[in-house]
C-alpha positions, 0 to 999 in steps of 0.5 A, a space after each residue: 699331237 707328238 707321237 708316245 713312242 719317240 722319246 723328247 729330244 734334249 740336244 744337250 745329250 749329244 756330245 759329238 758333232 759330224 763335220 762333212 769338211 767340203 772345204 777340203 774338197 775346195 767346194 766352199 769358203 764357208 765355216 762348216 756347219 755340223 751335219 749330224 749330232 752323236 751321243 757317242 763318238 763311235 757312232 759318230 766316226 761310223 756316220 762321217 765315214 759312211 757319208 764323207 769317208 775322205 773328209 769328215 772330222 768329229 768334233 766333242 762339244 764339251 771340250 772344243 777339241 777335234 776327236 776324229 778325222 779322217 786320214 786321206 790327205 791327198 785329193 
């Protein structure tokens, strides 16, 4: 039985998608696949950064286009 209190989930009320980029650390050759969907990208950029802060990238959903990235360009 579903818990009253959690409302239903509609993944189509997230709009922006958190990429960890381990290709940036030469830990894979696979595409990345998102880690964690956002409503808002503020949050987003909060999550990738306390998670990956040297590789991650925000990515809106509805445009395609990268939102955020994070600035450290040397390994």
């Amino acid at each position: 039985m579903a818990d009253s209190r959690l409302a239903p989930t509609n993944p189509t009320d997230y709009r922006f998608a958190v990429h960890c980029c381990a290709h940036k650390w030469d830990l894979t050759d696979k595409p990345d696949r998102a880690v964690a969907l956002f409503e808002h990208v503020a949050v987003a950029k909060r999550f990738g950064g306390l998670m990956w802060p040297d590789t991650f990238e925000v990515i809106d959903l509805i445009t395609g286009e990268k939102v955020w990235a994070s600035t450290r360009t040397t390994f």
